[in-house]
N, CA, C and O atoms as a Maestro MAE file, in Angstrom:
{
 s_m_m2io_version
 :::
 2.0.0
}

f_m_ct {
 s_m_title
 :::
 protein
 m_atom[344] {
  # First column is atom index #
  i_m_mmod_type
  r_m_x_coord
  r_m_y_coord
  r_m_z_coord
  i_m_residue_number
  s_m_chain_name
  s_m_pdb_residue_name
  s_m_pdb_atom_name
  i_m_atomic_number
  :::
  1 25 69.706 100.586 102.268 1 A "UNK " " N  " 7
  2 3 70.946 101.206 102.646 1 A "UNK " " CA " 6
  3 2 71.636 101.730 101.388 1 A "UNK " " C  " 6
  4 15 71.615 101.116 100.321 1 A "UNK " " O  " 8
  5 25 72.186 102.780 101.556 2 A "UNK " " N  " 7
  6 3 72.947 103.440 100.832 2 A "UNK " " CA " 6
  7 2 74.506 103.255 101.162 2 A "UNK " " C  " 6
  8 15 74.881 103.092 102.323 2 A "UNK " " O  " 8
  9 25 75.554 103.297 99.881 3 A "UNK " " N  " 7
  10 3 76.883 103.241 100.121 3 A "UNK " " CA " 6
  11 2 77.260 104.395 99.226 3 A "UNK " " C  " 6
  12 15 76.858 104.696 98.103 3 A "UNK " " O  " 8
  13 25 78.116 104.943 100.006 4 A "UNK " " N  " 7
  14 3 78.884 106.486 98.947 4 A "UNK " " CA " 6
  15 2 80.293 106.105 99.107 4 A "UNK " " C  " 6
  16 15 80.627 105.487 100.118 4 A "UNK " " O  " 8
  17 25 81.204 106.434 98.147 5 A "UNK " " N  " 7
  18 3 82.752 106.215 98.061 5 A "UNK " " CA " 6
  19 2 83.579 107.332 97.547 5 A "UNK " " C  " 6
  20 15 83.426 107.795 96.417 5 A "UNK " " O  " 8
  21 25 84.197 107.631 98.147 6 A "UNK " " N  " 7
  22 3 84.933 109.052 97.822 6 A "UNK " " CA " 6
  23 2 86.319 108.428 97.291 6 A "UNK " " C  " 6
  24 15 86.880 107.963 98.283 6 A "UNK " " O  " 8
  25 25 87.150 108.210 96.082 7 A "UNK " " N  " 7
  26 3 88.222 107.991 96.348 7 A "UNK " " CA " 6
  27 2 88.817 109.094 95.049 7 A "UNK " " C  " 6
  28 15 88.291 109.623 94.071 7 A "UNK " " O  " 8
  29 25 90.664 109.091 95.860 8 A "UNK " " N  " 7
  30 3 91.321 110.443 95.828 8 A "UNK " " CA " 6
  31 2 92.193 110.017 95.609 8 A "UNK " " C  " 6
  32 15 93.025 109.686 96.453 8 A "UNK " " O  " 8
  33 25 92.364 109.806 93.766 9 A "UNK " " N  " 7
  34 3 93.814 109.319 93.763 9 A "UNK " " CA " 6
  35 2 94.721 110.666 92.773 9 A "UNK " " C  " 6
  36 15 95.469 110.371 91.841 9 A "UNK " " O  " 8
  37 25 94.452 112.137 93.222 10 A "UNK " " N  " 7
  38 3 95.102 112.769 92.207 10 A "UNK " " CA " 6
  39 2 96.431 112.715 92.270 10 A "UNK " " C  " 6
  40 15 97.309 112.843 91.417 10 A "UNK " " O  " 8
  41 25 96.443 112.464 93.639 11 A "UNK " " N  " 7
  42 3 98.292 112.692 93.812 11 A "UNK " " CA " 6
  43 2 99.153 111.249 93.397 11 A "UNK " " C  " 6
  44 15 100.358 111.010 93.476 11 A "UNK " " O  " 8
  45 25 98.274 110.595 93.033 12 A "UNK " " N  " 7
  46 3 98.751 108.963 92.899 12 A "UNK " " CA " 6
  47 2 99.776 108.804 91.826 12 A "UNK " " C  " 6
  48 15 99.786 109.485 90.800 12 A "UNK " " O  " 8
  49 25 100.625 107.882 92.111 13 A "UNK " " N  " 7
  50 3 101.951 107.833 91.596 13 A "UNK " " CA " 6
  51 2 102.213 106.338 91.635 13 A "UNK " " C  " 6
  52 15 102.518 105.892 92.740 13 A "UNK " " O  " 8
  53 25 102.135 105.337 90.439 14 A "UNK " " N  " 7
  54 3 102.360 103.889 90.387 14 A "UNK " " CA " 6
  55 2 104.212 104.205 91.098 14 A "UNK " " C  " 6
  56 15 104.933 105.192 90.951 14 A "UNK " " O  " 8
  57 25 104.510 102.658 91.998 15 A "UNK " " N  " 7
  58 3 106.205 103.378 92.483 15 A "UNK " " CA " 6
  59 2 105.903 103.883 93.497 15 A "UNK " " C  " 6
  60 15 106.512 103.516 94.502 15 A "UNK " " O  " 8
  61 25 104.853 104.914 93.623 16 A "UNK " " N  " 7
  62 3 105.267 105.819 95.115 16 A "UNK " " CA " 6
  63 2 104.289 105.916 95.829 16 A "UNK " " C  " 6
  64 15 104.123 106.844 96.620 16 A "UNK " " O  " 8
  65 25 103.323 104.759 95.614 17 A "UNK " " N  " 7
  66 3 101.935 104.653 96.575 17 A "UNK " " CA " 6
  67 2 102.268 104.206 98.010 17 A "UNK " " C  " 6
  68 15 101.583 104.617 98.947 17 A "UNK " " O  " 8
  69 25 103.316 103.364 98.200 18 A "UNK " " N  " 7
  70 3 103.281 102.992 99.438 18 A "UNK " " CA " 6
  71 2 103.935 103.612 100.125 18 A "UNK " " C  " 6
  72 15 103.375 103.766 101.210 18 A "UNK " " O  " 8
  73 25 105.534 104.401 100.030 19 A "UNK " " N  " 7
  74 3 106.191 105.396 100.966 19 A "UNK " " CA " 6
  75 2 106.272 106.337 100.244 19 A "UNK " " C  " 6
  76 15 106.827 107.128 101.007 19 A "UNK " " O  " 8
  77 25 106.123 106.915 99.239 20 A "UNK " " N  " 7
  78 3 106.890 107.717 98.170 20 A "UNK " " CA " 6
  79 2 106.197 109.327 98.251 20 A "UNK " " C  " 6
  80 15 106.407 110.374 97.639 20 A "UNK " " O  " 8
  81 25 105.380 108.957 99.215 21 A "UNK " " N  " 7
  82 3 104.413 110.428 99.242 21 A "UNK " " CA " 6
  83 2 103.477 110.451 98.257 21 A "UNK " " C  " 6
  84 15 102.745 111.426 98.432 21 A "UNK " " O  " 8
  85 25 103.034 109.534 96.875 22 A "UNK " " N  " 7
  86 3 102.461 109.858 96.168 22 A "UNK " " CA " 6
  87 2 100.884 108.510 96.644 22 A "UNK " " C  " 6
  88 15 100.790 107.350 96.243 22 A "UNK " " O  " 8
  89 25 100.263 108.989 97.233 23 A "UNK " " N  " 7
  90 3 99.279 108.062 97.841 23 A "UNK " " CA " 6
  91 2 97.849 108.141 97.481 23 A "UNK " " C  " 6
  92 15 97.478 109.267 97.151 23 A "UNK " " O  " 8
  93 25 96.947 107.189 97.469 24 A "UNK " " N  " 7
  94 3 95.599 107.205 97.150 24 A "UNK " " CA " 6
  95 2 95.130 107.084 98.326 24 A "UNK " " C  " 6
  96 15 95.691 106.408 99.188 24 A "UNK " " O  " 8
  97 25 94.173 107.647 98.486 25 A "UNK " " N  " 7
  98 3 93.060 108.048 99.637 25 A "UNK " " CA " 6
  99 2 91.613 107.450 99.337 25 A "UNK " " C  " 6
  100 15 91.088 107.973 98.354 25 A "UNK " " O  " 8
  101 25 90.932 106.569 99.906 26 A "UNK " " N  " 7
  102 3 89.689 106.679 99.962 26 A "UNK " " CA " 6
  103 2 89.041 106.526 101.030 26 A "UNK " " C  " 6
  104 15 89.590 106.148 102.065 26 A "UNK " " O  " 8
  105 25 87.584 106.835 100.931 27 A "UNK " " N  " 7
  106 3 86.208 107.355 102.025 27 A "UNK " " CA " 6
  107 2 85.183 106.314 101.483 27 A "UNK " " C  " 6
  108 15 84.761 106.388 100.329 27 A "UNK " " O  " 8
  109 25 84.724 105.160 102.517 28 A "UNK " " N  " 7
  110 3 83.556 104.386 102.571 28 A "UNK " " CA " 6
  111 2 82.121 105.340 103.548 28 A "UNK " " C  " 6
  112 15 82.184 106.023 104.570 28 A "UNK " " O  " 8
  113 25 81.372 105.105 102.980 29 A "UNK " " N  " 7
  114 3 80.029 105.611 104.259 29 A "UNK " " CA " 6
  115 2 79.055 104.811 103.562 29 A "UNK " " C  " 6
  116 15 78.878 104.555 102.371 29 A "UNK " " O  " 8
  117 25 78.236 104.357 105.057 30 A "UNK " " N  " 7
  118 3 77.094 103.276 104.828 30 A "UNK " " CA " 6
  119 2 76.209 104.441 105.759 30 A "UNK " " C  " 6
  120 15 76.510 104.957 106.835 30 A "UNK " " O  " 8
  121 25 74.819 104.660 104.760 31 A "UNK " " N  " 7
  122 3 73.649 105.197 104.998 31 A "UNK " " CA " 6
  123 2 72.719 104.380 105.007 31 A "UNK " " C  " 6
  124 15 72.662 103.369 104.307 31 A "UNK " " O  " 8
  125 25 71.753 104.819 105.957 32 A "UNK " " N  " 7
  126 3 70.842 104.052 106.187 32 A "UNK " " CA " 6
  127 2 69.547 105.082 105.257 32 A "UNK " " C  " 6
  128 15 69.734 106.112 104.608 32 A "UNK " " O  " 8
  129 25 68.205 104.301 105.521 33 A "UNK " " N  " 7
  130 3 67.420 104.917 103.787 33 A "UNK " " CA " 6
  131 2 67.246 106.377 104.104 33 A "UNK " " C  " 6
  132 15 66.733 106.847 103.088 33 A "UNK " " O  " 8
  133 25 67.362 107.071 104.742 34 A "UNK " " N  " 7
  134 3 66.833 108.292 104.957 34 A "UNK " " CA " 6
  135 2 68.376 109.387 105.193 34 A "UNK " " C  " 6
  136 15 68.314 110.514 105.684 34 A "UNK " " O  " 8
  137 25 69.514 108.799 104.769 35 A "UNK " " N  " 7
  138 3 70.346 109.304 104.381 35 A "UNK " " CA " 6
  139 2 71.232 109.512 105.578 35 A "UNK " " C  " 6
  140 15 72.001 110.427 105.282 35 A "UNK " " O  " 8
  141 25 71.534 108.972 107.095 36 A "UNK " " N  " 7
  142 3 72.171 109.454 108.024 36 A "UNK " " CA " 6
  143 2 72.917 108.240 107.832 36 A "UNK " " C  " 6
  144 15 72.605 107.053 107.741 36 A "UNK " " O  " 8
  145 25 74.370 109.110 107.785 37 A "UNK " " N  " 7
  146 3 75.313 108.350 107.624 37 A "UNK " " CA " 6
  147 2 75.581 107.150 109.360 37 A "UNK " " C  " 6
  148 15 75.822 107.616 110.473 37 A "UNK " " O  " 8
  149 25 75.436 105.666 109.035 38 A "UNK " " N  " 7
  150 3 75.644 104.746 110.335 38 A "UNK " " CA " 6
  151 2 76.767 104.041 110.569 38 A "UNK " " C  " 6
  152 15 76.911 103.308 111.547 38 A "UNK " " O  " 8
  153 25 77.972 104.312 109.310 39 A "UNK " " N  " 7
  154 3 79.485 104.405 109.741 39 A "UNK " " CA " 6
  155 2 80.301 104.335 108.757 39 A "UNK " " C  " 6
  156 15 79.809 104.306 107.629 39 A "UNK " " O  " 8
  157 25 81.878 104.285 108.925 40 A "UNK " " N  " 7
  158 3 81.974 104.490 107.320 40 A "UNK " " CA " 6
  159 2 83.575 104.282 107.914 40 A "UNK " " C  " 6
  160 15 83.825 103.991 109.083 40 A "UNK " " O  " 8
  161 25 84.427 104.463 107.019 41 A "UNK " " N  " 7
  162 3 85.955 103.509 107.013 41 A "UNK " " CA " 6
  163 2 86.668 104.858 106.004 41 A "UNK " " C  " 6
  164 15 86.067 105.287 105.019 41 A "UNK " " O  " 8
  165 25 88.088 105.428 106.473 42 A "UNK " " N  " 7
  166 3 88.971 105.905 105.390 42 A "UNK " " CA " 6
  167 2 90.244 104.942 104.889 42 A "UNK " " C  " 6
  168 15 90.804 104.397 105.840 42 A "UNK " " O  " 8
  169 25 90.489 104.806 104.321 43 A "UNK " " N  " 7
  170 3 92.020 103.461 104.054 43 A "UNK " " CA " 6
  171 2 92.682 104.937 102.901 43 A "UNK " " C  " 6
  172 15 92.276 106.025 102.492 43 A "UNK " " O  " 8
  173 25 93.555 104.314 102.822 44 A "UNK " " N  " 7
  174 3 94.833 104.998 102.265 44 A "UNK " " CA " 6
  175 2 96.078 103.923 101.437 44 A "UNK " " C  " 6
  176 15 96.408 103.033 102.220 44 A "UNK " " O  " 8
  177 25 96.687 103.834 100.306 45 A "UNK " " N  " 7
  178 3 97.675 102.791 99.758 45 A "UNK " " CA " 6
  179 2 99.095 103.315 100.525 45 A "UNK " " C  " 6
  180 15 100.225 102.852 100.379 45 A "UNK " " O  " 8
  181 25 98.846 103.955 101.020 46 A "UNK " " N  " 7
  182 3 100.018 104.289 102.260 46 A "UNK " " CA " 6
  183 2 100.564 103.148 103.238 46 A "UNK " " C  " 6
  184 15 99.777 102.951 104.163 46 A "UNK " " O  " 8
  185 25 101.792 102.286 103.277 47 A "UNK " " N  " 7
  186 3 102.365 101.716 104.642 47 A "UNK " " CA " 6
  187 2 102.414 102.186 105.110 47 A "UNK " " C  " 6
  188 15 103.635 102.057 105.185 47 A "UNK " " O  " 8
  189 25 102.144 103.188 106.046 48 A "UNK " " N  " 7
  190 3 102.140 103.721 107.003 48 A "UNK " " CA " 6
  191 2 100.981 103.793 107.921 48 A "UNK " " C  " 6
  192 15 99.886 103.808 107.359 48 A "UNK " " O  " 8
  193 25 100.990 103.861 109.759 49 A "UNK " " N  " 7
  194 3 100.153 103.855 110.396 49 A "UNK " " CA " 6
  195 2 98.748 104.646 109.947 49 A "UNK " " C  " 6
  196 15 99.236 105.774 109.875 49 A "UNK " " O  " 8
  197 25 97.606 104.798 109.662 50 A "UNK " " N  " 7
  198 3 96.653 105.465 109.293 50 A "UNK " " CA " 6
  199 2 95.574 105.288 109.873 50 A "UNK " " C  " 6
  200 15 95.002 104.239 109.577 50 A "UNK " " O  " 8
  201 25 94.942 106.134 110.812 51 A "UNK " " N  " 7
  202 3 93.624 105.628 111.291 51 A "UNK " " CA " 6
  203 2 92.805 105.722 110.155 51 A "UNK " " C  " 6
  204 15 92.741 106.623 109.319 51 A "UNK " " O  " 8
  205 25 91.977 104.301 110.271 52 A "UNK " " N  " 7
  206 3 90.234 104.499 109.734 52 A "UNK " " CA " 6
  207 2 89.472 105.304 109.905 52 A "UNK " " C  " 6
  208 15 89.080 105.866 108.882 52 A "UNK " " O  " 8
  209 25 89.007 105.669 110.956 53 A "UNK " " N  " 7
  210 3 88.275 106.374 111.802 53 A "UNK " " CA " 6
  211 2 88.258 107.938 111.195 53 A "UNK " " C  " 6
  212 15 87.305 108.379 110.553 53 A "UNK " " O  " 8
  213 25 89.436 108.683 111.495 54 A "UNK " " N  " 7
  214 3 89.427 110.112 111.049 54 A "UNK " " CA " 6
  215 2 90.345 110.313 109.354 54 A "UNK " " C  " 6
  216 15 89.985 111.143 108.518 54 A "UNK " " O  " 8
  217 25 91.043 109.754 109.239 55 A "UNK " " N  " 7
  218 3 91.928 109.695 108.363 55 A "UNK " " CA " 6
  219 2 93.122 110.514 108.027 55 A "UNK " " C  " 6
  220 15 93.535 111.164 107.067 55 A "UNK " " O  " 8
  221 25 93.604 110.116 109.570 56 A "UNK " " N  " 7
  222 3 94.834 110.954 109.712 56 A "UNK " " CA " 6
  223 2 95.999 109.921 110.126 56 A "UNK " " C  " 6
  224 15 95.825 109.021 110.948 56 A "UNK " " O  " 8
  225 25 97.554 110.238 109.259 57 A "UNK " " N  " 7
  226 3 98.832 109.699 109.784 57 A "UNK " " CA " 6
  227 2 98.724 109.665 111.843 57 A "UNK " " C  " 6
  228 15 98.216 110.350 112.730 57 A "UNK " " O  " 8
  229 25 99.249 108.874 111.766 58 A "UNK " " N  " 7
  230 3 99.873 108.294 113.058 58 A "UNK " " CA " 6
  231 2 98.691 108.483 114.757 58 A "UNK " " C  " 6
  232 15 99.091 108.602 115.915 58 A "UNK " " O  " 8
  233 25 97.259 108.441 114.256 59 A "UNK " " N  " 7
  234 3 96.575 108.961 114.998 59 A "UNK " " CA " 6
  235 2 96.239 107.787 115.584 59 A "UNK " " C  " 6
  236 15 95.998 106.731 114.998 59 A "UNK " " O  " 8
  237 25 96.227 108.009 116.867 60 A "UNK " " N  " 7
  238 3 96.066 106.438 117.643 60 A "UNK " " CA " 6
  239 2 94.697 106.757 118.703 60 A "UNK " " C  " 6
  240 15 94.451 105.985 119.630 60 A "UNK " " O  " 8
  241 25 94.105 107.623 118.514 61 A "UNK " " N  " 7
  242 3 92.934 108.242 119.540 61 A "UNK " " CA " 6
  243 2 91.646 108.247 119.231 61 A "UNK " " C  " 6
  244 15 90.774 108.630 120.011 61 A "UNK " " O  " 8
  245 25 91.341 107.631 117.553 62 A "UNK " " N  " 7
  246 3 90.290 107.923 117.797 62 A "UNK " " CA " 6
  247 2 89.428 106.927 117.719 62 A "UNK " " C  " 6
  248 15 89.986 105.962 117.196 62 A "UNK " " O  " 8
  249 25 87.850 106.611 118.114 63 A "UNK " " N  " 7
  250 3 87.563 105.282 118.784 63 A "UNK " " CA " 6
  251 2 86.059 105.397 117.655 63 A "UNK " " C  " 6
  252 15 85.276 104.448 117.653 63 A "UNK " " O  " 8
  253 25 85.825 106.476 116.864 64 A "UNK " " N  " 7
  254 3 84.737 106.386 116.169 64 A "UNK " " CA " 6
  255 2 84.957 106.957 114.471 64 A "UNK " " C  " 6
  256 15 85.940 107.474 113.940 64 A "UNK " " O  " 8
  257 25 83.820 106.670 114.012 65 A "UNK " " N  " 7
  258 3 84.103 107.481 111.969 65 A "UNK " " CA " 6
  259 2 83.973 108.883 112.012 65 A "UNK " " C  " 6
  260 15 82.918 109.250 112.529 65 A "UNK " " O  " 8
  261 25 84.780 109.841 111.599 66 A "UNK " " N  " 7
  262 3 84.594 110.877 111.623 66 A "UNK " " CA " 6
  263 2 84.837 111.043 109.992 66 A "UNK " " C  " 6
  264 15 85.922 110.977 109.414 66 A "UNK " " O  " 8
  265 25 83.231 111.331 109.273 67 A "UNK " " N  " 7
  266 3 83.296 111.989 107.998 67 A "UNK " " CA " 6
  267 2 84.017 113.607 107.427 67 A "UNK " " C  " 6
  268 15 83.784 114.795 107.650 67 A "UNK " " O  " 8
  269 25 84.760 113.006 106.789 68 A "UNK " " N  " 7
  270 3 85.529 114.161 105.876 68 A "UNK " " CA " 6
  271 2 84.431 115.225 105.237 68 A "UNK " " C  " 6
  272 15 83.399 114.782 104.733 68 A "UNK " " O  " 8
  273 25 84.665 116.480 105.275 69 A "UNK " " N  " 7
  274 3 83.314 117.410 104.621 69 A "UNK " " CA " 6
  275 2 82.987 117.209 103.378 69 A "UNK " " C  " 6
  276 15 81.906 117.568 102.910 69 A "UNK " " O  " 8
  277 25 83.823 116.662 102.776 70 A "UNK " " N  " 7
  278 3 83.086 116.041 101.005 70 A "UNK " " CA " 6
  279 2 81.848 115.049 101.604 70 A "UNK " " C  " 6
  280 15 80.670 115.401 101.551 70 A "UNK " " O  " 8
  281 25 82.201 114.015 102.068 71 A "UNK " " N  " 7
  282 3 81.026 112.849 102.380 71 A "UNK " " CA " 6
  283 2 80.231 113.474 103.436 71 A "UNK " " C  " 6
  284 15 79.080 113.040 103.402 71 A "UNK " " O  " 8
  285 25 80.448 114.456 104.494 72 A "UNK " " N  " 7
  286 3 79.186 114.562 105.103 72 A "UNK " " CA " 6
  287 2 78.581 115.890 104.414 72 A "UNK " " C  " 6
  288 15 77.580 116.273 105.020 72 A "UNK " " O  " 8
  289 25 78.878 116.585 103.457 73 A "UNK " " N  " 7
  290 3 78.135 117.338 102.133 73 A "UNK " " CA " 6
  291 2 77.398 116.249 101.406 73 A "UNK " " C  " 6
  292 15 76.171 116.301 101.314 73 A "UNK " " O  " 8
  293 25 78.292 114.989 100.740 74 A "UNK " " N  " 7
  294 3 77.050 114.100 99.969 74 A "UNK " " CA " 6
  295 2 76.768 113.816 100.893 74 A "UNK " " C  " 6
  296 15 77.306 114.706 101.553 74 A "UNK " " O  " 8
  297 25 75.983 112.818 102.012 75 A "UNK " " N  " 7
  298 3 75.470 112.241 102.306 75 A "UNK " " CA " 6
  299 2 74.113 112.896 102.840 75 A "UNK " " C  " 6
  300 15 73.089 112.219 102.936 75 A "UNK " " O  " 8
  301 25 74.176 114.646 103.283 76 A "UNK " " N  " 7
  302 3 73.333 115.332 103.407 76 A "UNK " " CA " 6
  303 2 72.473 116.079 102.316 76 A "UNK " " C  " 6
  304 15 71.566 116.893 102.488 76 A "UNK " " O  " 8
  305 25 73.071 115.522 101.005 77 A "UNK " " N  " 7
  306 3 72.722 116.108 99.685 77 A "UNK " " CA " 6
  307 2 71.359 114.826 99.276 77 A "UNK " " C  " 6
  308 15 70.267 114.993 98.732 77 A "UNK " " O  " 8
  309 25 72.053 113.514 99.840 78 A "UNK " " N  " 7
  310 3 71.259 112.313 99.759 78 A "UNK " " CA " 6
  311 2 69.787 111.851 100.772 78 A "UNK " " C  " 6
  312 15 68.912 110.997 100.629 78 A "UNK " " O  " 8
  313 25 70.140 113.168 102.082 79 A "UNK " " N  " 7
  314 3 68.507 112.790 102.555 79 A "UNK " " CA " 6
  315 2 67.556 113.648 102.075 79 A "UNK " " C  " 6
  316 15 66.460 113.609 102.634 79 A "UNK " " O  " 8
  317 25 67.792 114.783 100.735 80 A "UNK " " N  " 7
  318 3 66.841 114.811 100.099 80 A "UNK " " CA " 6
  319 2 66.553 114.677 98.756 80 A "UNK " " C  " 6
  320 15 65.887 115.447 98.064 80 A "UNK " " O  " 8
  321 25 67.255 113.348 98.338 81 A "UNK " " N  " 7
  322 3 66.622 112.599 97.178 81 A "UNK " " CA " 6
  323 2 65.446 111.435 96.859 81 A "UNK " " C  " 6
  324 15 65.636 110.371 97.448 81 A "UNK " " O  " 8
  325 25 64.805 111.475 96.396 82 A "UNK " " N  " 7
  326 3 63.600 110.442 96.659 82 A "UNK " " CA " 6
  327 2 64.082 108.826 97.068 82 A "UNK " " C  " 6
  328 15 64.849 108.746 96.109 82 A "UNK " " O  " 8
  329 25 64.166 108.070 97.447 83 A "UNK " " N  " 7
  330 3 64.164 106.840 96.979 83 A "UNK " " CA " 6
  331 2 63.138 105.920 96.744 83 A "UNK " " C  " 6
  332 15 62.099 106.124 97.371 83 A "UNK " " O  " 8
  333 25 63.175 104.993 96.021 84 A "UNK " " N  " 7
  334 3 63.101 104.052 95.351 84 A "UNK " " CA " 6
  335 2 61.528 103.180 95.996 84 A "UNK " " C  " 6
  336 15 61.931 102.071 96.347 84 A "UNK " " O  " 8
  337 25 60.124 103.256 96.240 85 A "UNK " " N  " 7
  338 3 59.271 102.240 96.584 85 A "UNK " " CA " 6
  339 2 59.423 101.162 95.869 85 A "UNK " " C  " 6
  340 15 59.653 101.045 94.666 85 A "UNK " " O  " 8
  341 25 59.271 100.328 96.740 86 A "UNK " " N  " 7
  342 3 59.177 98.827 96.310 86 A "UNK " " CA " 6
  343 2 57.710 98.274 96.034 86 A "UNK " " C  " 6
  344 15 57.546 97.104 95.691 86 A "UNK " " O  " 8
  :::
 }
 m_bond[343] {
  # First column is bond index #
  i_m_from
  i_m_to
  i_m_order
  :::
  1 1 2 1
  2 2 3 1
  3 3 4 2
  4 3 5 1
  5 5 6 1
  6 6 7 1
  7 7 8 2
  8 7 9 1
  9 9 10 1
  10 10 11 1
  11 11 12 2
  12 11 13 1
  13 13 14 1
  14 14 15 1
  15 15 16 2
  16 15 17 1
  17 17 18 1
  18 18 19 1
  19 19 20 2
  20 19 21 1
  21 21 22 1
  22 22 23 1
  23 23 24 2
  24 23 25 1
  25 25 26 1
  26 26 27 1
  27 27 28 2
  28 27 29 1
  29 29 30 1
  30 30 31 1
  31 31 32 2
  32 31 33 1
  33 33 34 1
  34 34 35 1
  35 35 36 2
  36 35 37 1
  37 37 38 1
  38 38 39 1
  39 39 40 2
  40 39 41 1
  41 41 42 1
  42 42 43 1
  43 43 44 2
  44 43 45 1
  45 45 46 1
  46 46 47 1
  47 47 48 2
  48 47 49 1
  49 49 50 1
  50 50 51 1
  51 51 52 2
  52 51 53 1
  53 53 54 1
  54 54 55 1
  55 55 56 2
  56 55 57 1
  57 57 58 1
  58 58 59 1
  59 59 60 2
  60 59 61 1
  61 61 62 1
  62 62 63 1
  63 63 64 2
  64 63 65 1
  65 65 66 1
  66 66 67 1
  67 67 68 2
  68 67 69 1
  69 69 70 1
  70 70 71 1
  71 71 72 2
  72 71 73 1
  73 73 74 1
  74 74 75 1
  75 75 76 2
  76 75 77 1
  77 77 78 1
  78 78 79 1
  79 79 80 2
  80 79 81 1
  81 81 82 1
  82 82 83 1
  83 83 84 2
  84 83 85 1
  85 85 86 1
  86 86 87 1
  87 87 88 2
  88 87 89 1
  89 89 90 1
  90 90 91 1
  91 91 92 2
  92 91 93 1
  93 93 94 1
  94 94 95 1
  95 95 96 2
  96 95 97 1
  97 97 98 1
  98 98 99 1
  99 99 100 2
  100 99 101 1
  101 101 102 1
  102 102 103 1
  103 103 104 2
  104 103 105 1
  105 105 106 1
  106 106 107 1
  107 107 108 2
  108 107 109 1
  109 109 110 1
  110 110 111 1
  111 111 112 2
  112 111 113 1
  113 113 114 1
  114 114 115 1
  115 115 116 2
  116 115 117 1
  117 117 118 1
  118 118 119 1
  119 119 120 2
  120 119 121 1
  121 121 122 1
  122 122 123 1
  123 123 124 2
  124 123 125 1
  125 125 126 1
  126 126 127 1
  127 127 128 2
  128 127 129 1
  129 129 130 1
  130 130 131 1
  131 131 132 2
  132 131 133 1
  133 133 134 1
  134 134 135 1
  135 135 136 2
  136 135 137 1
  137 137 138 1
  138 138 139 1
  139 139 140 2
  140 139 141 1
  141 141 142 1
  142 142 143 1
  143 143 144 2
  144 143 145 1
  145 145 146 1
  146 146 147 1
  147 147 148 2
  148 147 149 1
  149 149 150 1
  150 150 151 1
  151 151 152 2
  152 151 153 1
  153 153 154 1
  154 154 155 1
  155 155 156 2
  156 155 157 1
  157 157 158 1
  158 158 159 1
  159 159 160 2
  160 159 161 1
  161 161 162 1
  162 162 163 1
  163 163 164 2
  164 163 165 1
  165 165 166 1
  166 166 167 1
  167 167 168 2
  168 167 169 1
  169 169 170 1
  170 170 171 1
  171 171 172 2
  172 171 173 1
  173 173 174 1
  174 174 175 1
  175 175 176 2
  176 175 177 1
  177 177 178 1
  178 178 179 1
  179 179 180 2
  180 179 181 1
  181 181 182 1
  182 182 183 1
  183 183 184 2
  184 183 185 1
  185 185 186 1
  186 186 187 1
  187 187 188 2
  188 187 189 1
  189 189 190 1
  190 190 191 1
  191 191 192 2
  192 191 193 1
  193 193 194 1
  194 194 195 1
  195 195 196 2
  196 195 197 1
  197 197 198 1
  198 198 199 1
  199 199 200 2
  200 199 201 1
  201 201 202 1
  202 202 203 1
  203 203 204 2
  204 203 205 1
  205 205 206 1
  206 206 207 1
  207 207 208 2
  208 207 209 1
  209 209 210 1
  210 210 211 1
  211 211 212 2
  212 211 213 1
  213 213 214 1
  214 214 215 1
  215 215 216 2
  216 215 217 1
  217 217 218 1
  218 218 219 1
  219 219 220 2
  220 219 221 1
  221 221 222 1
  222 222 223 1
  223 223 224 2
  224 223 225 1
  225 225 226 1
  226 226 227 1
  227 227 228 2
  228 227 229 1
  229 229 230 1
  230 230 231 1
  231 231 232 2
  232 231 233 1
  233 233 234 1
  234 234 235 1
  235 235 236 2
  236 235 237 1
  237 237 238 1
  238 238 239 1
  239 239 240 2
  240 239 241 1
  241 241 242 1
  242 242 243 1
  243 243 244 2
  244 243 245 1
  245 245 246 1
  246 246 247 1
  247 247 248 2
  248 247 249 1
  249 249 250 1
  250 250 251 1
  251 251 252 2
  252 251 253 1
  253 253 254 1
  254 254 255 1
  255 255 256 2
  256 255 257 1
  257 257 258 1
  258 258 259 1
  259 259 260 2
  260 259 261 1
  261 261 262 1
  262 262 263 1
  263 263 264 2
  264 263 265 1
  265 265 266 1
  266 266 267 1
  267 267 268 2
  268 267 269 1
  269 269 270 1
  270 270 271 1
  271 271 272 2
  272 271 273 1
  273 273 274 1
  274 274 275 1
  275 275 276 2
  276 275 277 1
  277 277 278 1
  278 278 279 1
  279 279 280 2
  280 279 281 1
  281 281 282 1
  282 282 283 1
  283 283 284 2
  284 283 285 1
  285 285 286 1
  286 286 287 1
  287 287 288 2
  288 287 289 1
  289 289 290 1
  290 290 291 1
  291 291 292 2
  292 291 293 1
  293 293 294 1
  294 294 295 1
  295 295 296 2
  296 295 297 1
  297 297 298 1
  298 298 299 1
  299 299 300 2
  300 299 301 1
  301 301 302 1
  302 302 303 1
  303 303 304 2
  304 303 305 1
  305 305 306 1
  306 306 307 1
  307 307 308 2
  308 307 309 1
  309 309 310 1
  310 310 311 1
  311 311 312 2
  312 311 313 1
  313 313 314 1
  314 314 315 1
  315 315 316 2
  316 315 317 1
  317 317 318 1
  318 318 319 1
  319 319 320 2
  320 319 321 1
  321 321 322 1
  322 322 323 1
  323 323 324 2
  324 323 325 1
  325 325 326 1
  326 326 327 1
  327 327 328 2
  328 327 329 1
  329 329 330 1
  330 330 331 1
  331 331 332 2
  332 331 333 1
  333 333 334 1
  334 334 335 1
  335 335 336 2
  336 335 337 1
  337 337 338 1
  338 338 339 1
  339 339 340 2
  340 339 341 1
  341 341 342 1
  342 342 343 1
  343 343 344 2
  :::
 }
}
């Protein structure tokens, strides 16, 4: 299994991570060996409501991972890299 991590802290602001608008963003995805992403988590240093799932404010609808186009670009960049025989 493969793990990719996207995290996005340009706008980040020590002080203003939790309401201040100045927030860090990150993207988990767990691949399985042949590179298809089998689920993956967004979190945010935001108090505020945030789905996992899509990674959007106040979204209460959605019931699965929906990859952001950065991670489903890597993760499709990753089913054609060799891996590793044991």
């Amino acid at each position: 299994m493969r793990v990719i991590r996207i995290i996005d802290d340009s706008n980040f602001v020590t002080g203003k991570e939790r309401n201040g608008g100045n927030y860090k963003y990150e993207e988990v995805a767990i691949l399985d060996e042949s590179g298809v992403i089998l689920r993956g988590e967004h979190t945010t240093s935001a108090e505020f409501q945030f789905c996992t799932f899509c990674g959007s404010f106040g979204c209460t609808e959605c019931t699965w991972y929906h990859p952001s186009y950065e991670m489903d670009n890597l993760a499709k960049r990753t089913q054609h890299e060799p891996t590793e025989m044991s």
